[in-house]
N, C-alpha and C positions, 0 to 999 in steps of 0.2 A: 490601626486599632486591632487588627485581624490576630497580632503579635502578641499582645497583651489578651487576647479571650483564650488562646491555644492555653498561654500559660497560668493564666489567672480567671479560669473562668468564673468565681465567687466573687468579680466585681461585679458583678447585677446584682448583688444582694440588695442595694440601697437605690434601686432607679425610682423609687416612689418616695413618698415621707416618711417620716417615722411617725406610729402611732403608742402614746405611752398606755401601759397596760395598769389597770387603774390597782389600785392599792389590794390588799388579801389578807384575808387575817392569816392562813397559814401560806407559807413559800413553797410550792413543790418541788421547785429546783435547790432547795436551801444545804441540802446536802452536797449539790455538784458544785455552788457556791463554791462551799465551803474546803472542797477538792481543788480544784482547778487555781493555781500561781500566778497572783498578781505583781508582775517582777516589771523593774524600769526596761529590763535588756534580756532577748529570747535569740540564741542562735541554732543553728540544727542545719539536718539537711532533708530534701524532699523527693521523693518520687511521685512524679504524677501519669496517672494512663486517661485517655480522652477514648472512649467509644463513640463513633461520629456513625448517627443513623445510617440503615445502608452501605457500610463499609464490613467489612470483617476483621478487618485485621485494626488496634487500640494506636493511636497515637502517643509514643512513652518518652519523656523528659526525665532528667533528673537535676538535681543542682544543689544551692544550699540556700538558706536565706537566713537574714537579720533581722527582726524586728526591736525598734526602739521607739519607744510610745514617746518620745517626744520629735522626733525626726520623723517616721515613718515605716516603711517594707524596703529592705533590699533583696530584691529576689533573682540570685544568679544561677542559670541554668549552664552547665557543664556539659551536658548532654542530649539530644545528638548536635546541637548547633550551640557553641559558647555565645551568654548574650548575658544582659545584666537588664532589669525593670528596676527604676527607682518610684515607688509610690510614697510623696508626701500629702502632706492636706493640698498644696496648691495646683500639685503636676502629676503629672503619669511621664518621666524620660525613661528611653532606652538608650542604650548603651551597645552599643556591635563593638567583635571580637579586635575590629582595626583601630576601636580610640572614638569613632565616630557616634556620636549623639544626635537623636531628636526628642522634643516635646512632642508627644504621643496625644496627648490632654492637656489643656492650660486650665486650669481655674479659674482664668478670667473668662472664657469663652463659655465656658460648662460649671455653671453656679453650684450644681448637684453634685461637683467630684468631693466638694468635704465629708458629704453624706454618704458614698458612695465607699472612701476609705476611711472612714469610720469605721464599715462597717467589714472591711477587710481586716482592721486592725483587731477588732471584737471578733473575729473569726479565729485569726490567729492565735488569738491571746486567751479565750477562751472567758470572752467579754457575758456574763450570761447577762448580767443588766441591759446592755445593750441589744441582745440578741432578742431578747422576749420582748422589747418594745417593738419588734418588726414582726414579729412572728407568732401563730402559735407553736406550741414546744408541747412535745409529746416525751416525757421520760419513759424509757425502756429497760426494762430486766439486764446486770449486767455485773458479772463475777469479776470482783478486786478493783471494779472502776465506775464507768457512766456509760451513758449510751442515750441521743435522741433524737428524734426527728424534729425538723423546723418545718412548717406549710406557711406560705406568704400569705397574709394578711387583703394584699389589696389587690385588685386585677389587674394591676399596670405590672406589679409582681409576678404573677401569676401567668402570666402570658410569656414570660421570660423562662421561668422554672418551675417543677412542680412542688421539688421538695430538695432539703439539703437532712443529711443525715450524719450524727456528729460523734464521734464515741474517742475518749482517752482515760486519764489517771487527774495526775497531775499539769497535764499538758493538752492538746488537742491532739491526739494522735492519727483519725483516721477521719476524712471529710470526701462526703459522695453527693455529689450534686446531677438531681436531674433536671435539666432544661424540657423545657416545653415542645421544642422540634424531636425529641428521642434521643438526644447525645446523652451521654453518661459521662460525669468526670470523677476520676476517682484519687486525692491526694492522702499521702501517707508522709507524715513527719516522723522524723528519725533522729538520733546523736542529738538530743535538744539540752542546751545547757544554759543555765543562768548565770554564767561568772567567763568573763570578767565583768560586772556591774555596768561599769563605763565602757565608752565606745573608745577605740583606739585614737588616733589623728587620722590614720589611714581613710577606717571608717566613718568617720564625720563627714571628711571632705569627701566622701561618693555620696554624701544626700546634696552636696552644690552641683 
């Protein structure tokens, strides 16, 4: 699991329930709404740095990834070690650069991973429905696009991270998570594109 937190550290977003946020007469977010593309197929690539407390020098990955709201995240990191994370609702597999697989996470042992890549998917995707039911949401000042902070809701949250902070367009472009030990993660999505709509063959078969 060590594998998947270096590279995915925004799967603790969901280690607690979801709380739904009760109804409003006006939407604060109804503008980021109203931004942010709700598309079947998201491909791009990512840079991510890890500030690990007490170290000096940032842990930096790059790679690319796939998300497809009915399969799941394929998140292939390029750099500096070639590997592949598949996230659907049921599993967490990896993938090493020789061919070789393991389930990382099964969903039958860990009931919580639906909920958990949920809200990986609403992260990516730039889920705000989903996001506000976990979180409060601070909208922030921000020229030609969005900008906000998440704070976890419930102390099982909260003991995990302090705050996730989330700024794009059309997209999700920049996500900084602080955990609760002092690491800092900081991802940056890039070349994001919505076409080709459908998933190749190639692509299908890396969610089996």
């Amino acid at each position: 699991m060590k594998t998947i937190r270096g590279l995915m550290s925004v799967l603790v977003l969901a280690v607690a329930g979801v709380v739904v946020l009760p109804a409003a007469a006006a939407d604060p977010l109804a503008q980021v709404r109203a931004q942010v593309a709700q598309v079947p197929v998201l491909r791009g690539e990512f840079a991510q740095e890890k500030q690990v407390a007490g170290f000096k020098n940032p842990l930096r990955s790059n790679g690319r990834f796939l998300l497809a709201r009915d399969k799941g995240v394929l998140w292939t990191t390029t750099a500096p070690f070639p590997s592949e994370i598949v996230i659907t609702q049921d599993r967490i597999l990896s993938r090493q650069r020789d061919g070789s697989r393991r389930v990382e996470v099964d969903g039958k042992q860990q009931p919580g991973l639906r909920s958990v890549n949920a809200m990986m998917f609403a992260l990516m995707s730039g889920d705000m429905k989903a996001l506000t039911s976990t979180f409060d949401v601070k909208e922030e000042p921000a020229a030609g696009g969005w900008k906000m902070t998440l704070v976890p809701r419930s102390r099982q949250l909260a003991q995990a991270f302090t705050s996730v902070r989330l700024s794009g367009d059309r997209y999700v472009r920049d996500v900084e998570l602080r955990e609760a030990n002092g690491d800092l993660t900081r991802l940056r999505f890039s070349g994001i594109s919505e076409a080709p709509a459908a998933l190749s063959r190639d692509e299908a078969a890396r969610f089996d």
